[in-house]
Wavefront OBJ file of the C-alpha trace (Angstrom):
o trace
v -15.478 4.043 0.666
v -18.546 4.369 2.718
v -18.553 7.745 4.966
v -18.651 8.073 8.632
v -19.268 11.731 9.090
v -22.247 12.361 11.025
v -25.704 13.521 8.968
v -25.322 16.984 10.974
v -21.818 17.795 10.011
v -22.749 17.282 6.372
v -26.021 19.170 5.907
v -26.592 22.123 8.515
v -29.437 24.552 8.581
v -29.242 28.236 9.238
v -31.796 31.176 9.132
v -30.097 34.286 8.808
v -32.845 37.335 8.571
v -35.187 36.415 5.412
v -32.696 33.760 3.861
v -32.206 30.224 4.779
v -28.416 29.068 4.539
v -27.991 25.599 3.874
v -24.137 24.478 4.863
v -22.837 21.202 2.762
v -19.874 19.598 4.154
v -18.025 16.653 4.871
v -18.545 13.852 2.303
v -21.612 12.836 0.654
v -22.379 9.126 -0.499
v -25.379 7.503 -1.776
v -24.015 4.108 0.102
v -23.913 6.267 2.582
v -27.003 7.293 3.106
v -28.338 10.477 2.650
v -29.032 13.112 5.633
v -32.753 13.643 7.089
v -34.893 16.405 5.231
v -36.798 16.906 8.522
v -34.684 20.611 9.325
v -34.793 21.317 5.861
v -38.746 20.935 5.932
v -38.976 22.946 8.902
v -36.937 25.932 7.769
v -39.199 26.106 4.303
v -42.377 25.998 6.442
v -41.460 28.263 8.942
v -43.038 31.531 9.906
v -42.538 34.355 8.530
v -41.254 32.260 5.726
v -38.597 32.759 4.186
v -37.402 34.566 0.559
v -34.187 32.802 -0.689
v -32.632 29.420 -0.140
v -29.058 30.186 -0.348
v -26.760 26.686 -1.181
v -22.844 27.531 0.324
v -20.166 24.660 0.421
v -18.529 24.817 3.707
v -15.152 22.145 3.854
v -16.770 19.663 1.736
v -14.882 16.578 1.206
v -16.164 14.648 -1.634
v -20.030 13.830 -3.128
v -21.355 11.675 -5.495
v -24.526 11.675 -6.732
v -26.248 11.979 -3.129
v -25.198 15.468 -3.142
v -27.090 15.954 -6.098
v -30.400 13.872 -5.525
v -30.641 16.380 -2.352
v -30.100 19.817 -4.439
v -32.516 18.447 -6.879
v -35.440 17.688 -3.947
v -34.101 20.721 -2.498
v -35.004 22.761 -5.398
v -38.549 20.953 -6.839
v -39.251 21.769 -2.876
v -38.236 25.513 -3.282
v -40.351 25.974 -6.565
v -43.399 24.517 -4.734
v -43.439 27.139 -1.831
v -42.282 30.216 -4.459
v -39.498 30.371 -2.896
v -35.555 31.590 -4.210
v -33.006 29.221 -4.662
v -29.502 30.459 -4.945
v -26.738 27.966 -5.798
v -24.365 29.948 -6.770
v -21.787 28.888 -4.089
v -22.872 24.852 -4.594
v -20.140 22.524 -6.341
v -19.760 23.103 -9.974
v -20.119 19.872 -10.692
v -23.406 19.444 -9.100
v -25.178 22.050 -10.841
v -23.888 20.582 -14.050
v -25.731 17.868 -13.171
v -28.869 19.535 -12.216
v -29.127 21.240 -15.219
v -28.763 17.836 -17.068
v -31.639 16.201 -15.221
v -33.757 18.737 -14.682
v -37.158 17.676 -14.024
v -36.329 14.194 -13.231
v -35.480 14.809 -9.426
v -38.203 13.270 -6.642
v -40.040 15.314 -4.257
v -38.572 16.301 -0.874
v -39.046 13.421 1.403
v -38.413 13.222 4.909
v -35.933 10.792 6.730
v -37.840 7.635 6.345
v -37.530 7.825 2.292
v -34.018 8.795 2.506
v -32.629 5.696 1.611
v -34.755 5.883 -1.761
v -33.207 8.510 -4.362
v -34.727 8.751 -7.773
v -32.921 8.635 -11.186
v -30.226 10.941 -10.250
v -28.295 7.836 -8.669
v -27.516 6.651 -12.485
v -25.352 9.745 -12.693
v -22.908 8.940 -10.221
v -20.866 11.999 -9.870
v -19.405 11.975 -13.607
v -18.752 15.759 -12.956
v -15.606 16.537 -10.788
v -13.901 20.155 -10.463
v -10.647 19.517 -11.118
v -8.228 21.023 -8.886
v -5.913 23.628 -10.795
v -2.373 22.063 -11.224
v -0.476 24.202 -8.755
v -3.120 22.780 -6.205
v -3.151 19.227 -7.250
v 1.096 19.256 -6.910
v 0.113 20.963 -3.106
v -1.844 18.215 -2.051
v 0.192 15.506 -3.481
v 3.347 17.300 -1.576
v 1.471 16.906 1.295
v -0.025 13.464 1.361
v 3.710 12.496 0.236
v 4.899 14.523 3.382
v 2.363 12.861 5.637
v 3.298 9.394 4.409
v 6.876 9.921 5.214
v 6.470 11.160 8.312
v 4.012 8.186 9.510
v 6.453 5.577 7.847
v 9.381 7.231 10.306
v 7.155 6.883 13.040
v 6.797 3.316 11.857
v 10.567 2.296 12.103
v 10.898 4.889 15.145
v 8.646 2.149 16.993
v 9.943 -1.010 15.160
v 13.524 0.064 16.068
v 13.167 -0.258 19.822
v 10.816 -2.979 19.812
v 13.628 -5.022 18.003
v 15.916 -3.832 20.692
v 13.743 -5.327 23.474
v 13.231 -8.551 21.577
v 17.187 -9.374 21.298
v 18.056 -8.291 24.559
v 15.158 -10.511 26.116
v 12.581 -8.844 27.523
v 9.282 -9.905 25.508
v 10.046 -13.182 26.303
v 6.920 -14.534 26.835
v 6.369 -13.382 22.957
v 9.232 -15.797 21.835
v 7.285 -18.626 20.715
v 5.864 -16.003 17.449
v 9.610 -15.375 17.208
v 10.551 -19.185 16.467
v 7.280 -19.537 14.111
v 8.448 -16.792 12.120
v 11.828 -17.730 12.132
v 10.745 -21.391 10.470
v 8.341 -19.265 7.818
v 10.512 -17.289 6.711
v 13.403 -20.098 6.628
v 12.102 -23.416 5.850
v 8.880 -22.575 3.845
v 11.067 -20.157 1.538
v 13.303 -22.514 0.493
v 11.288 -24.452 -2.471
v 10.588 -21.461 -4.380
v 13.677 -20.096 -3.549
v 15.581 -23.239 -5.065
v 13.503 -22.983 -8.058
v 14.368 -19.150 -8.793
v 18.305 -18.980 -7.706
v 18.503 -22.512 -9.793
v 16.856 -20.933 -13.120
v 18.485 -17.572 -12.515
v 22.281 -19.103 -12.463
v 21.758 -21.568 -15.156
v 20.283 -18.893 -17.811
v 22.931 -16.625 -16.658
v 25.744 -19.173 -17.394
v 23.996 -19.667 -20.522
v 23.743 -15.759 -21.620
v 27.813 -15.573 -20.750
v 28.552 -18.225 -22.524
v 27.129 -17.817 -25.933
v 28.057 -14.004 -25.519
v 31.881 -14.424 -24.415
v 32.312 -17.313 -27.247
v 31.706 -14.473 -29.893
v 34.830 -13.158 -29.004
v 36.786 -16.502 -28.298
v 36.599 -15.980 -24.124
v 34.109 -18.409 -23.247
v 36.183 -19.518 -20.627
v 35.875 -16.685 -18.797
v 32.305 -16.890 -18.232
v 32.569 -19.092 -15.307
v 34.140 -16.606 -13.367
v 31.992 -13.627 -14.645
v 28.889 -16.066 -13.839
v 30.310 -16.678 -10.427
v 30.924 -13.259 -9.603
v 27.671 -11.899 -10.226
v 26.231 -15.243 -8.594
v 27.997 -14.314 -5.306
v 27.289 -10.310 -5.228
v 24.208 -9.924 -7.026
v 22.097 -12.288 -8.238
v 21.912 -14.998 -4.763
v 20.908 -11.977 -2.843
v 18.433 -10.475 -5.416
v 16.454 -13.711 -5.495
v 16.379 -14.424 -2.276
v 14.859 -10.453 -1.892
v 12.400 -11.157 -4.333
v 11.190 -14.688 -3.127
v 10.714 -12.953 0.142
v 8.869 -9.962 -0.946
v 6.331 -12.458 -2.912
v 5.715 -14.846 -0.492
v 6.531 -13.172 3.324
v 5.966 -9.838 2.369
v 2.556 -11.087 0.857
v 1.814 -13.050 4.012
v 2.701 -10.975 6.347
v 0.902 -7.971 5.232
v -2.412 -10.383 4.422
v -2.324 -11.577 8.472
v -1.719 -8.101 9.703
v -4.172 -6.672 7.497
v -6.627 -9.367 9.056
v -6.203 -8.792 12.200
v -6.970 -4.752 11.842
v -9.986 -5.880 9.972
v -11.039 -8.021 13.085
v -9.877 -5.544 15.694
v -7.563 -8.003 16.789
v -4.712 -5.231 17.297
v -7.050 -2.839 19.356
v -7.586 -6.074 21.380
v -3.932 -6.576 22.428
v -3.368 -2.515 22.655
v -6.270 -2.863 25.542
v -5.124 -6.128 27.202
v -1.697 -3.973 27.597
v 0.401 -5.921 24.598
v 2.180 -3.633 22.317
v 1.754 -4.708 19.010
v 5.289 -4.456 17.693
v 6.315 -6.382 20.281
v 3.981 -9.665 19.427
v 3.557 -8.508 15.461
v 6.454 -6.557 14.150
v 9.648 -7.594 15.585
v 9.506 -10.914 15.267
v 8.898 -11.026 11.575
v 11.275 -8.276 11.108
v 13.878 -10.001 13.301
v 13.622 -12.889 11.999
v 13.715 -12.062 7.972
v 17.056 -9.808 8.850
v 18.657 -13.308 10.549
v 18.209 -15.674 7.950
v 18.459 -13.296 4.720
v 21.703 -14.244 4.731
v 21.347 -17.920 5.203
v 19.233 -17.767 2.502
v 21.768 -16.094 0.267
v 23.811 -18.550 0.892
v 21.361 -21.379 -0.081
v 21.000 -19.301 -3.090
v 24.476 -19.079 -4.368
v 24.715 -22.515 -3.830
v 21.656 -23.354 -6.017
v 23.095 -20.552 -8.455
v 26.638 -21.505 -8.359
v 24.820 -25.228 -9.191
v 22.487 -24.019 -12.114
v 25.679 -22.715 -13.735
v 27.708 -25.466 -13.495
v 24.841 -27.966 -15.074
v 24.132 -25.746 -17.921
v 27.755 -24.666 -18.621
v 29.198 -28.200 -18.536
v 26.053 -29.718 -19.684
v 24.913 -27.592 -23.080
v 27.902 -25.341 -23.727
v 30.785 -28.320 -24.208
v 33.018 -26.577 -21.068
v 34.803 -29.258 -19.265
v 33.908 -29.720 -16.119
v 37.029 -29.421 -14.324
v 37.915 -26.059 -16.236
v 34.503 -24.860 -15.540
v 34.674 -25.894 -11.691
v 38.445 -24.267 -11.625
v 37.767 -21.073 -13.069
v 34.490 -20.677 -10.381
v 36.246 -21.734 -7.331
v 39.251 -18.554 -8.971
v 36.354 -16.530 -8.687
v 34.982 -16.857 -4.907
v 36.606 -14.983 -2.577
v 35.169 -13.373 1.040
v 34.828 -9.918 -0.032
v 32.186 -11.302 -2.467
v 30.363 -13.167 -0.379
v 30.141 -10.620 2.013
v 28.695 -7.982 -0.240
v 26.490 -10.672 -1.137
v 25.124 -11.428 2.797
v 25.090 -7.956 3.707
v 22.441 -7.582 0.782
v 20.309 -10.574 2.111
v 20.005 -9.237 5.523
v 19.061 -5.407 4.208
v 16.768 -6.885 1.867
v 14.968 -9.010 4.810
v 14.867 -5.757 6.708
v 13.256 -3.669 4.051
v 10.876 -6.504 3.215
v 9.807 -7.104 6.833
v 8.839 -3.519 7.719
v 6.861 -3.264 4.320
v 4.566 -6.274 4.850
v 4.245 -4.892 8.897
v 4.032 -1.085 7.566
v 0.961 -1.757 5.591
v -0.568 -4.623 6.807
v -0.911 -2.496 10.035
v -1.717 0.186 8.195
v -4.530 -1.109 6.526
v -8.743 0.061 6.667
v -11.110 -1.635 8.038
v -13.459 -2.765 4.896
v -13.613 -5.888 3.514
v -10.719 -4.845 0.546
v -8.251 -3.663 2.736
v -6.915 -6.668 2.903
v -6.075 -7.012 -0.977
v -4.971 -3.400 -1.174
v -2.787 -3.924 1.883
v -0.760 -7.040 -0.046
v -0.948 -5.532 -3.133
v 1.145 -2.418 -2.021
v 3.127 -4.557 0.418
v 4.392 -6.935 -2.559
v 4.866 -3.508 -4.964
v 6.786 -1.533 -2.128
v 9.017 -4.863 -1.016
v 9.786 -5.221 -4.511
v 11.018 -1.824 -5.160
v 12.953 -1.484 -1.970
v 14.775 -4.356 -2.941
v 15.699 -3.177 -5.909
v 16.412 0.413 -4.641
v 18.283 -0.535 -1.450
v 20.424 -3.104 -4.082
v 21.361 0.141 -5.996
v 22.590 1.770 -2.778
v 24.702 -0.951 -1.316
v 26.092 -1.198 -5.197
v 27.295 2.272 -4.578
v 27.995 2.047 -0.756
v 30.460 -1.270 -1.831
v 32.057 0.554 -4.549
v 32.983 3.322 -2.681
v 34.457 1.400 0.070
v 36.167 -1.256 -2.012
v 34.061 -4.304 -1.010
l 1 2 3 4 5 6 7 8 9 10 11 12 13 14 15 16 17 18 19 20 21 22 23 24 25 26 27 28 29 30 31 32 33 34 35 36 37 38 39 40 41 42 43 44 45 46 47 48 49 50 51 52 53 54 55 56 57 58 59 60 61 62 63 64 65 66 67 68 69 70 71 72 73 74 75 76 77 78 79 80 81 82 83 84 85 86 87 88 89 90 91 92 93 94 95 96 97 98 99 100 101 102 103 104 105 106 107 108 109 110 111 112 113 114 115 116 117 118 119 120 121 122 123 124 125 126 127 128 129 130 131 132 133 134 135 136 137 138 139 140 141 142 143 144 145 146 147 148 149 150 151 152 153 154 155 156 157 158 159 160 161 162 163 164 165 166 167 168 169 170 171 172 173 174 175 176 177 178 179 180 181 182 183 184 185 186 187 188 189 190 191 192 193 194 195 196 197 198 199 200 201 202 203 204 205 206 207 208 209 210 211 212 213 214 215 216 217 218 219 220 221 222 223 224 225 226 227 228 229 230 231 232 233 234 235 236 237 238 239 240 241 242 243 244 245 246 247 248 249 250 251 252 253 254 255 256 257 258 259 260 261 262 263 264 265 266 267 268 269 270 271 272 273 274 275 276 277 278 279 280 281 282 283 284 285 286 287 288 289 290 291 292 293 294 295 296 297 298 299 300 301 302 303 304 305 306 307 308 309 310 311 312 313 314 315 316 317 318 319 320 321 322 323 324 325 326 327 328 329 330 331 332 333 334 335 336 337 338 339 340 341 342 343 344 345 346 347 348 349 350 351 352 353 354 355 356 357 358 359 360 361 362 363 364 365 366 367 368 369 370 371 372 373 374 375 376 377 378 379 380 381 382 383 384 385 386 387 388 389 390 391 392 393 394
């Protein structure tokens, strides 16, 4: 990740009485670029010139092996003029590596050879201080803390932006409504077929064989139905639309940060969780549970073909004992997961497609997480409404 810190605020200059005080801060890449030499030169030269160079680290980010290309110049320039160098207060780390390749560093050069450091760039920041555990478990607390709070912020926006889109009043934004509503419908439904199809059929096949151990094969219609109807129509469909609209959304999004598309509609007066969030949200919520539906059809389907067609079960017991099995309660607990799961899929792709840098592999990181944080909140928010149903009966 290239730095955007300004040369000044990572390399300052200071002559306090006989010693020059070099300040590093901010973060220090040879990609970069590396700051001008010219006030460096000066101080050294200066009159009455001075004793001791003394090297402090002042809020310094990160460094690679710029930071060390300029201690090294820094200090073959220091030995030329007889003057002191003190690092004590540099980064461990770099000193490590000045002591490895000593002698090897070029001579100070001023801001035209900048762009040109010498062997040192082979050693590209190998040496890190590692943070002491108690601080390491700080700053993760805090990143974590920062995260959550942003991600509220996130649904604190999406929330009322889904609240003007039903009651009408981004209306002019309700053609990206009805496209969304037909990706997240029509163009799930071949994969989705595929996956609900293969899930029910290997499920009716799993029963089976189990439940004829113990002479109850017969019952595995209605276990396979069951499961088909609470569990398994609404975990596909969650999956099928993390992987594909979760993916998708997050790769657009991402995009369109890249190509300041969203900064565009922010300045033409557009919010964009009116025009980019809701919609997708909206419409993955509204046809979650159409598409359960389609799936524990498909499921119900898979398990009739495979338990009439390779277990020997005849067909009107096996169609008997899985109509004894559906009842509205099931189904229910079964739609009520397809339209969570839409939900939590929706505002991951949007969280982090929005989210997203500005360099050419934000894009990939953005769908990468999008796909790995849809998954899991499938999966997790599953687990609750398990719970939630048991406890109220459903």
């Amino acid at each position: 990740m290239t730095s955007t810190a300004p040369a000044e605020s990572r390399l300052s200059v200071l002559r306090e009485g006989p010693d020059v005080v070099v300040r590093l801060g901010g973060a220090w890449s040879v990609q970069a670029g590396l700051p001008s030499a010219v006030e460096l030169d000066r101080a050294l030269d200066a009159s009455p010139a001075p004793r001791r160079v003394r090297v402090e680290e002042s809020a310094l980010e990160r460094w690679d092996s710029g930071l060390v290309v300029v201690l090294g110049r820094l200090e073959k320039a220091c030995a030329e003029r007889g003057i002191d160098l003190d690092l004590a207060r540099a980064p461990l780390g770099a000193r490590r590596l000045l002591d490895v390749a000593r002698g090897t560093v070029a001579p100070l050069v001023g801001p035209s050879e900048a762009d040109r450091p010498g062997r040192l760039e082979s050693l590209a920041g190998w040496v890190r201080e590692a943070p002491p555990l108690t601080a390491a478990v700080g700053l993760w607390a805090l990143a974590w803390g920062r995260s959550l709070g942003d991600k509220l912020d996130f649904l604190g926006s999406t929330v009322p932006a889904l609240g003007r889109l039903m009651l009408g009043r981004t209306r002019r934004l309700g053609l990206g409504f009805t496209l969304a509503l037909q990706e997240a419908g029509v163009g799930t439904l071949p994969i989705l077929a595929l996956i609900a199809f293969a899930s029910g059929g290997i499920l009716s096949l799993l029963a089976t064989q189990q439940l004829d151990r113990f002479g109850a094969s017969l019952l595995a219609p209605y276990l396979v139905a069951i499961v088909v109807l609470r569990e398994l129509g609404a975990l596909t469909t969650g999956i099928a639309l993390a992987g594909r609209l979760g993916s998708s959304n997050a790769a657009e999004l991402a995009t369109m940060v890249a190509g300041e598309e969203v900064d565009a509609l922010r300045t033409i007066g557009v919010d964009p969780f009116d025009l980019l969030v809701a919609p997708r949200v909206l419409a993955l919520v509204l046809m979650g549970p159409l598409l359960v539906l389609y799936a524990n059809a498909l499921g119900l389907l898979g398990s009739v073909c495979v338990g009439v067609g390779l277990m020997d079960v005849p067909a009107t017991v096996y169609l008997e004992r899985t109509r004894g099995a559906m009842s509205l309660k099931h189904a229910i607990a079964g739609l009520v997961k397809g339209a969570a799961f839409g939900f939590v899929v929706g505002m991951a792709g949007c969280y982090y497609g929005l989210r997203s840098g500005r360099n050419p592999g934000a894009v990939g990181k953005a769908v990468q997480t999008a796909v790995v944080t849809a998954v899991l909140g499938v999966v997790v928010a599953s687990v609750v409404l398990t719970l939630f149903f048991k406890r109220v009966r459903l």
